[in-house]
C-alpha positions in Angstrom: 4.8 17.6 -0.1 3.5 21.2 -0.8 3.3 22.8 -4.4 2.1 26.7 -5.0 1.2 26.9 -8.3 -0.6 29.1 -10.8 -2.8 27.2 -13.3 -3.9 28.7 -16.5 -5.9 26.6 -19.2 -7.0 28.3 -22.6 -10.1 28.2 -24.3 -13.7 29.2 -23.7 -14.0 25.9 -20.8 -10.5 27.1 -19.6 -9.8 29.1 -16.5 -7.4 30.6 -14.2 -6.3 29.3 -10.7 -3.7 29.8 -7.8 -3.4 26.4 -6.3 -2.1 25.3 -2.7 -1.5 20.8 -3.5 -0.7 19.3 -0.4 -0.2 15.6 1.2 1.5 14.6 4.3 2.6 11.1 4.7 3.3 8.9 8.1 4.6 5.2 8.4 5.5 3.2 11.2 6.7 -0.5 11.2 7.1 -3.3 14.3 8.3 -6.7 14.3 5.2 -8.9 15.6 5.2 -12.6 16.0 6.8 -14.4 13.1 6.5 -11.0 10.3 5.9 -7.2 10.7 3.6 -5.0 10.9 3.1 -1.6 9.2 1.3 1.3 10.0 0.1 3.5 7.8 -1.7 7.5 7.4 -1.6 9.8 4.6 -3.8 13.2 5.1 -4.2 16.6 2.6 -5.2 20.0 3.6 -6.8 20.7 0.0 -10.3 20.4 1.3 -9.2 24.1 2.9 -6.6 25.2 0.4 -8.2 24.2 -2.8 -10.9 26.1 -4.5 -14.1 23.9 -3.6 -14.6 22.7 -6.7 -11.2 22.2 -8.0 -8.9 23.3 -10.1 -9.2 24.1 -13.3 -7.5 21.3 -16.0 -9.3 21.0 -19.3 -10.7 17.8 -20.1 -10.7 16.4 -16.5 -13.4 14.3 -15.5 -14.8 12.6 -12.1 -16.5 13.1 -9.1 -19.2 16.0 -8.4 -19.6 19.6 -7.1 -22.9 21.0 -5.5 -24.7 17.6 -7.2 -23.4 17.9 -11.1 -20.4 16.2 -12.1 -17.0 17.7 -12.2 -16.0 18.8 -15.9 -12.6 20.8 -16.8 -11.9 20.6 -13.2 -9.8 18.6 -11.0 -11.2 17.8 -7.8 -9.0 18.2 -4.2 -7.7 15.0 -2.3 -9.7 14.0 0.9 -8.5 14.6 4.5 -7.7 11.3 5.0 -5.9 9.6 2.2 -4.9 6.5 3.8 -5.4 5.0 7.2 -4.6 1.5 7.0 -2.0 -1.3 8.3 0.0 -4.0 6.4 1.0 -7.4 8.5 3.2 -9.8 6.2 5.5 -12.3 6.9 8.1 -14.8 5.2 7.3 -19.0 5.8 10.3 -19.2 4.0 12.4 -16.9 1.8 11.1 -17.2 -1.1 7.7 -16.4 -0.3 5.7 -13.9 1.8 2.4 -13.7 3.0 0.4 -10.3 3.7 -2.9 -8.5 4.4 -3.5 -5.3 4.2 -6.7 -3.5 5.1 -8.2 -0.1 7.0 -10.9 2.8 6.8 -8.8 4.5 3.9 -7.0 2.7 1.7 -5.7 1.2 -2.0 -7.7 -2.2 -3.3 -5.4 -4.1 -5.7 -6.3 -3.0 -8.7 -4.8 -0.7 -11.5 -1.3 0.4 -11.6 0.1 3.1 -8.4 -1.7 6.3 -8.0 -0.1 9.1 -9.6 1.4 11.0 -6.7 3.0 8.0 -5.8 4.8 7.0 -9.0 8.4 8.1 -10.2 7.6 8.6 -13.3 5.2 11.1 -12.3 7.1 12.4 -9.2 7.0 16.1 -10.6 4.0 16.2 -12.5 1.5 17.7 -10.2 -1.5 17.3 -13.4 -4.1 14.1 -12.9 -4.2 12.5 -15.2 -7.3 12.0 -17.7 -7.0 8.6 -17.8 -7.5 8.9 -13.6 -10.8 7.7 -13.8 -10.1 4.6 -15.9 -6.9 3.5 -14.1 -5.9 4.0 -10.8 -9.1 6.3 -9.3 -9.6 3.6 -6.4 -6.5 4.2 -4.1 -8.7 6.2 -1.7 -11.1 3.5 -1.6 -13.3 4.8 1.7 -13.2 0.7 2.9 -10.8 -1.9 2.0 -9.5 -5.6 2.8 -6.7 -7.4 1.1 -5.5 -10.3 1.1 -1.8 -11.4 -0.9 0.9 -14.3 -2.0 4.5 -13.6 -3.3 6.4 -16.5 -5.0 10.0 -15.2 -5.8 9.2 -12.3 -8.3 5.4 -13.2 -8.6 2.5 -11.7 -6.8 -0.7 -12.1 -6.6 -3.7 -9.8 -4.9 -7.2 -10.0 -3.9 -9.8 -7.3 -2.8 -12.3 -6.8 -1.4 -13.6 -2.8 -1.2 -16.4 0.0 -1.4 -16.1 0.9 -4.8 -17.5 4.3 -4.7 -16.3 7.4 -5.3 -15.7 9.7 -2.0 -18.7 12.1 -1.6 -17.8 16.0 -1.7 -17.7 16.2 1.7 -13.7 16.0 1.8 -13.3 16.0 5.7 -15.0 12.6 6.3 -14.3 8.9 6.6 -17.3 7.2 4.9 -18.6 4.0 6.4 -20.6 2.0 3.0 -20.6 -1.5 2.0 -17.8 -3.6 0.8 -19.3 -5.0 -2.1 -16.7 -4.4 -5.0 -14.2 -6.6 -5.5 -10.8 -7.3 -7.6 -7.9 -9.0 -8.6 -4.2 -8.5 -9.8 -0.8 -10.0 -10.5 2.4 -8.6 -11.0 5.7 -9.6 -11.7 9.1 -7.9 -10.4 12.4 -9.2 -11.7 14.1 -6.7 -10.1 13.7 -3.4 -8.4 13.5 -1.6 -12.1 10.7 -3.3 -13.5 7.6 -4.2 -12.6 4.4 -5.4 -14.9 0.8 -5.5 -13.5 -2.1 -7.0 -14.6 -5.5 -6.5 -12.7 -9.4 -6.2 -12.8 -12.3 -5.2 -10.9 -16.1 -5.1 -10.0 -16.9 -2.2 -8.9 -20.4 -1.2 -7.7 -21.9 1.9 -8.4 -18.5 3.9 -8.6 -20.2 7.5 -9.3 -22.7 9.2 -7.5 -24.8 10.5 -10.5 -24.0 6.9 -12.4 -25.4 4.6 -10.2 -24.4 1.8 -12.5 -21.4 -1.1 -12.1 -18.3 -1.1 -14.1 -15.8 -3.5 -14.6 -12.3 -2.0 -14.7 -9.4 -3.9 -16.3 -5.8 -2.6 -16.7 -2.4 -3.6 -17.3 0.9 -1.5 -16.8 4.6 -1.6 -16.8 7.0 0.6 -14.9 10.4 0.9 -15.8 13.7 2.5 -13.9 17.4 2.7 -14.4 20.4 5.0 -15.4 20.8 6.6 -18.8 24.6 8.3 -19.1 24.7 7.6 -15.1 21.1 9.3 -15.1 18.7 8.5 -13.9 15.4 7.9 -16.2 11.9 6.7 -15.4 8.9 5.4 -17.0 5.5 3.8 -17.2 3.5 2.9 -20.4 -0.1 1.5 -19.0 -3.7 0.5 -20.5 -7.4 0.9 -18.2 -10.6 0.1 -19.6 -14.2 0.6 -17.8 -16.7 -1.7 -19.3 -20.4 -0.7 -18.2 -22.1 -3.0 -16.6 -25.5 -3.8 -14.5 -27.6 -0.8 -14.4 -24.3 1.4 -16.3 -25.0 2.4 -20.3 -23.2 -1.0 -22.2 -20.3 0.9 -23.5 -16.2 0.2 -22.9 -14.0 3.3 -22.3 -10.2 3.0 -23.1 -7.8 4.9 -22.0 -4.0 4.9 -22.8 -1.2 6.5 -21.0 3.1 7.0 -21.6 4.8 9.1 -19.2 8.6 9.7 -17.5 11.2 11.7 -15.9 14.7 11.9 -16.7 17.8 13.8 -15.2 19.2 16.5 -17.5 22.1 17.7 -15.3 22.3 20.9 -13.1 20.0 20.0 -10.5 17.5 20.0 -13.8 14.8 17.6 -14.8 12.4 16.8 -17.5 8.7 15.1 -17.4 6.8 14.5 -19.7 2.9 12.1 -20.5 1.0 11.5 -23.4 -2.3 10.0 -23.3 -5.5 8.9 -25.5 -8.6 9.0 -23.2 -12.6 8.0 -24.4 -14.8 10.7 -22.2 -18.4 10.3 -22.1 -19.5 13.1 -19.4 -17.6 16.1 -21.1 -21.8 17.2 -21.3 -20.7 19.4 -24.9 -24.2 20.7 -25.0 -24.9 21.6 -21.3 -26.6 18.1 -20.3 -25.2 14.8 -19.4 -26.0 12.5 -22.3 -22.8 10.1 -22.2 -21.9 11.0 -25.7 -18.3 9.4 -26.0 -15.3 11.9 -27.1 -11.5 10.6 -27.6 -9.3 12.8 -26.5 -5.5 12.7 -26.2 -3.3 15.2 -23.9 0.7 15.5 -24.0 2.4 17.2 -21.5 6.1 18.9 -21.4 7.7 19.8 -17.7 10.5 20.8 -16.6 11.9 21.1 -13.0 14.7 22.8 -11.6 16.1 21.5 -7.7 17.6 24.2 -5.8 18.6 22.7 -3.3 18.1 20.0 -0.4 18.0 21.1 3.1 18.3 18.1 5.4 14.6 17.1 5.8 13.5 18.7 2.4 14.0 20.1 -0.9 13.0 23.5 -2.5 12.0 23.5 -6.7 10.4 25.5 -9.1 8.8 24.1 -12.0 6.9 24.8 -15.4 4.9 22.6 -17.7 2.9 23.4 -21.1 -0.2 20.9 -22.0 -1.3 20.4 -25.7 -4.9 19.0 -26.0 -6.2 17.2 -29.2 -10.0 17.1 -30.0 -12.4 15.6 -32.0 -14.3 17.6 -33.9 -17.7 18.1 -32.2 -15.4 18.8 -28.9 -13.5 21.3 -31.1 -16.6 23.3 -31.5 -17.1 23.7 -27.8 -13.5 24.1 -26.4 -11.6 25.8 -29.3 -9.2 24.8 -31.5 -6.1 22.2 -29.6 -6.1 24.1 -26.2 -3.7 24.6 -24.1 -2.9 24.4 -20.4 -0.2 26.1 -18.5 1.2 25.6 -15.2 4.2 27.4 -12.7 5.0 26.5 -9.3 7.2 25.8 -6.6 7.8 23.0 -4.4 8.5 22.3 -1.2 9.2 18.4 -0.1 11.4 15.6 0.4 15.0 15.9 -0.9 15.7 14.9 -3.8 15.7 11.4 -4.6 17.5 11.1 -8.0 19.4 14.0 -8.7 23.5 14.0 -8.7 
């Protein structure tokens, strides 16, 4: 999946940006013994393509740049997204037991990252609520361990916790000494509800206190006038713990696709994020800002060829501040976004 975009975000904190987003994905899978065996890499370029410290989206928070954390800017994937291997098999067939574990890889906590959602399928923006939700699927060290009973599941992790460094080309060897939980419940391929929490030790670099994460999220899929629509309404909370400042973050998130017809699409998120490293007046003083963020996409196919598909695409972002943030980033800015894609066919569209 490659996207070539142009970002441009208002304001005096905004900036402009031509942007090269890439991941590549492998899978392989074996019958061994009595269940199977998958193998499993996912790699990005962006550590070359990206500018180093980002791109720039208003608002974003998470991970640092030349030792100060990253503000307004989204930062690029690592080289190695996931290098990991699943072994699961069925006692009987109702039930199916699994590990999971590797170098690179997702703990079981939060809802699925963004790039790998539907309902986010062509939104190329992280979201602000990143950090408070599903930030750990490149966990740099994780073990897994799971049970499923009919349309229950149930998860445990165990996981280095903290963020990847800025050096984006490396696998990083640290302790495993976060840990987590979660259960979800599928009735059916269209619907799935998660609920999960976490420990995680000294998640950023320049925080070197331990949160505990808690979230809850339900994904939704089916056929609107033979159309298909997606969508995911979720909740993530970071609660500061030993060493951390004792304050809870929330975060909120709606977001979803639908088919319009003509090869055309629509996406669109809303979300109400607490940010405490937005650093208003220059320092990092944890002053807590809510902020909320809706975005409005729209994507137009043009066309599969075999082994991919070719799109352009343009989205509009409306940010909502409180006042003190007002004062430093403008009145409501905005943030724009055109590009054009170049990945697998596409999956929905009739």
């Amino acid at each position: 999946d490659v996207t070539l975009g142009v970002a441009n975000q208002s304001g005096p904190r905004g900036g402009q940006a031509i942007t090269l987003e890439n991941w590549e994905m492998l899978m392989a899978s074996r019958k061994l013994g009595p269940g199977f065996v998958d193998l499993r890499f996912m790699s990005s370029l962006e550590p070359f393509t990206m500018p180093p410290g980002g791109m720039p989206q208003l608002l974003q928070t998470g991970e640092t740049f030349r030792g100060k954390p990253l503000v307004d800017r989204q930062h690029p994937h690592e080289l190695f997204m996931e290098v990991a291997a699943r072994y699961s098999f069925q006692p009987v067939p109702w039930a199916e037991l699994f590990v999971y574990g590797g170098p690179v890889g997702e703990p079981a906590l939060g809802p699925p990252a963004y790039i790998h959602r539907p309902s986010a399928e062509d939104n190329r923006w992280a979201p602000l609520s990143h950090h408070l939700q599903d930030a750990t699927h490149m966990a740099m060290g994780v073990g897994t361990a799971g049970l499923r009973l009919r349309d229950f599941q149930v998860e445990g992790s165990l996981f280095n916790g903290r963020e990847p460094d800025e050096n984006r080309t490396d696998i990083e060897f640290k302790p495993w000494d976060s840990y987590s939980v979660r259960l979800s419940y599928a009735p059916g391929d269209n619907l799935v509800f998660q609920l999960s929490s976490g420990y995680l030790t000294s998640p950023e670099a320049l925080d070197p206190g331990d949160i505990l994460r808690t979230t809850a999220s339900l994904q939704l899929a089916g056929r609107l006038g033979g159309r298909m629509v997606t969508g995911m309404a979720s909740w993530g909370q970071n609660q500061g713990k030993a060493g951390h400042p004792a304050r809870t973050l929330q975060s909120y998130l709606l977001e979803g696709t639908a088919e319009l017809g003509w090869m055309l699409k629509t996406y669109s998120r809303a979300e109400v994020v607490d940010k405490d490293t937005l650093d208003l007046a220059g320092v990092h003083d944890h002053t807590v800002h809510r902020v909320s963020a809706v975005t409005l996409g729209l994507v137009r196919e043009l066309g599969d060829f075999e082994t991919f598909g070719l799109a352009l695409g343009a989205d509009a972002t409306f940010n909502i501040l409180d006042e003190p943030a007002t004062r430093v980033y403008g009145l409501n800015p905005l943030g724009f976004r055109a590009y054009v894609r170049l990945g697998p066919p596409a999956r929905h569209m009739m």
